[in-house]
C-alpha positions in Angstrom: 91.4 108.1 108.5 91.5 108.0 105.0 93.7 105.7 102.9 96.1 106.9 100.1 96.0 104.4 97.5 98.4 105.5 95.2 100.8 104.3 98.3 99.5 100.9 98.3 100.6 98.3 95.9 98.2 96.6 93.6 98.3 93.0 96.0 98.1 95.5 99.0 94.8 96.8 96.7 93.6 93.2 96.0 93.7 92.5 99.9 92.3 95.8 100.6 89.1 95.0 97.9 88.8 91.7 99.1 87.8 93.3 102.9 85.9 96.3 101.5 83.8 94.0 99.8 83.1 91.2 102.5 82.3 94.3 104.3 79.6 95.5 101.9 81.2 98.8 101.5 81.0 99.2 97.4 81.6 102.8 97.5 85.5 102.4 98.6 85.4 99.4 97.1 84.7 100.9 93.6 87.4 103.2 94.4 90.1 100.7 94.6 88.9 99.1 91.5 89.6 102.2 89.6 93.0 102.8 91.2 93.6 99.4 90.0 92.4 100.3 86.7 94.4 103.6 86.9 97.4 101.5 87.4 96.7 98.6 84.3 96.3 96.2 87.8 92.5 95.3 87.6 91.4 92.2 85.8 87.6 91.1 85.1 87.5 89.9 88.5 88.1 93.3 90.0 86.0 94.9 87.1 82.9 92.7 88.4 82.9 94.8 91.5 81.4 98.0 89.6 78.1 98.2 88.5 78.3 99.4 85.2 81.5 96.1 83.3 82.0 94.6 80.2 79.0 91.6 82.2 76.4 94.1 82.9 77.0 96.1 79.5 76.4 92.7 78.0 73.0 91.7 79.9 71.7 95.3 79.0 72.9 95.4 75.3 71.1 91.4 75.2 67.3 92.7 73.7 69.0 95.0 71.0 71.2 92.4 69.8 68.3 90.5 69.8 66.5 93.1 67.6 68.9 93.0 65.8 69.7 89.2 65.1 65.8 89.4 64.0 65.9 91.6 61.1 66.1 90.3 57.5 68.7 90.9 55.4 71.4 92.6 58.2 74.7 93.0 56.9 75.9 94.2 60.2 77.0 92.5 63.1 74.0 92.0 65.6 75.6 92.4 68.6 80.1 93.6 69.5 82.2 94.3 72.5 84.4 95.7 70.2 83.7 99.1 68.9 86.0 101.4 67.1 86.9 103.4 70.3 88.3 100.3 71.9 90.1 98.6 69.6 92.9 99.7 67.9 93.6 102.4 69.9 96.1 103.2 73.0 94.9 103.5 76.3 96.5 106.9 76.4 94.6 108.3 72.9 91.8 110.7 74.3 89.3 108.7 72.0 90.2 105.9 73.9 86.9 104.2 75.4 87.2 101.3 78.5 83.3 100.3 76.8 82.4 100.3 73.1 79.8 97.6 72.8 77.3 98.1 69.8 74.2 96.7 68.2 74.0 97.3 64.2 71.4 96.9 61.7 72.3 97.8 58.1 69.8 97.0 54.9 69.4 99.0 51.6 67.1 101.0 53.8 68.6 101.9 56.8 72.1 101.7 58.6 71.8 101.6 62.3 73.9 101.4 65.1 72.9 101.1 69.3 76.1 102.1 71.1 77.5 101.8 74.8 80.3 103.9 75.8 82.0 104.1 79.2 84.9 106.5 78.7 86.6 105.2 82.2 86.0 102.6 84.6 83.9 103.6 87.4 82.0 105.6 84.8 78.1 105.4 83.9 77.4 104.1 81.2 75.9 106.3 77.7 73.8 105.3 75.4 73.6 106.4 71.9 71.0 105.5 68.8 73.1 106.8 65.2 70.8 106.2 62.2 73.0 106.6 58.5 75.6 107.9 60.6 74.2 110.7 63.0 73.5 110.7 66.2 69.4 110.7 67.1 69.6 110.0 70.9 71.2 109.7 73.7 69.8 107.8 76.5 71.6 107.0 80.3 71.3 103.8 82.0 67.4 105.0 83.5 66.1 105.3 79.9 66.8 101.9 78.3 62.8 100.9 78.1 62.9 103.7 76.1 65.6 103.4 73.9 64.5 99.5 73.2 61.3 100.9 72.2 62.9 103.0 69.5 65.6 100.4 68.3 62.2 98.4 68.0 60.8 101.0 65.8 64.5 101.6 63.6 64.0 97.8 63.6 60.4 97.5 61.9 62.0 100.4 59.3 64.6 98.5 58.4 63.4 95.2 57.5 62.9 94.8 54.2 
């Protein structure tokens, strides 16, 4: 039997969640979640229950920040949850992301930037590498050794 959630109510969601996940059963669980989201119902305790949140967007964007923090003379900020297509737009506005978390590095020789969108909750995650505003790269959630190795490399090209 399967359940139409749009007919539950956001507690009757909560309660629903709370089983799915003593359960073990992520992949309805997730499912909720986003129903949650859909509604403007889901908190960051709900949001923990994906894989891909604001937390684990954090842990993975740690090492470029990092990077970042390192290089001399950075007039950008090292390390944001709050990207241009989050804030200071509507939820309704198609440029709209759930997730823009960046990494910058700006000097008189480079401007840099290490971006993770997530258009939607319950979405993965994309990766992009802009250097002077364009985009070089664009990496999933496998391919972040990779993409670490070239921020490292933008990194070494921008310090000064």
């Amino acid at each position: 039997m399967e359940i139409d959630y749009s007919k539950l109510t956001p507690q009757e969601l909560k309660t629903l969640l709370t089983n799915l996940l003593t359960r073990g059963n992520l992949a309805i669980a997730t499912a909720v979640v986003i129903e949650l989201d859909r509604r403007g119902a889901a908190t960051r305790r709900e949001y923990r229950t994906l894989k891909w949140n604001q937390e684990s967007v954090c842990v993975a964007m740690k090492p470029f920040s990092d990077i970042a923090a390192a290089v001399n003379g950075n007039r950008r900020t090292s390390y944001t949850e709050a990207g241009g297509k989050k804030i200071g737009r509507k939820r309704n506005d198609p440029d709209w992301f759930w997730i823009d978390t960046y990494s910058a590095i700006k000097t008189p020789l480079i401007n840099a930037e290490f971006v993770c969108y997530i258009k939607q909750a319950g979405e993965e995650p994309e990766f992009q590498l802009h250097i002077n505003g364009e985009n070089v790269r664009t990496y999933n959630a496998d391919q972040l050794d990779e993409a670490l190795a070239d921020w490292r490399a933008t990194a070494a090209q921008a310090n000064i």
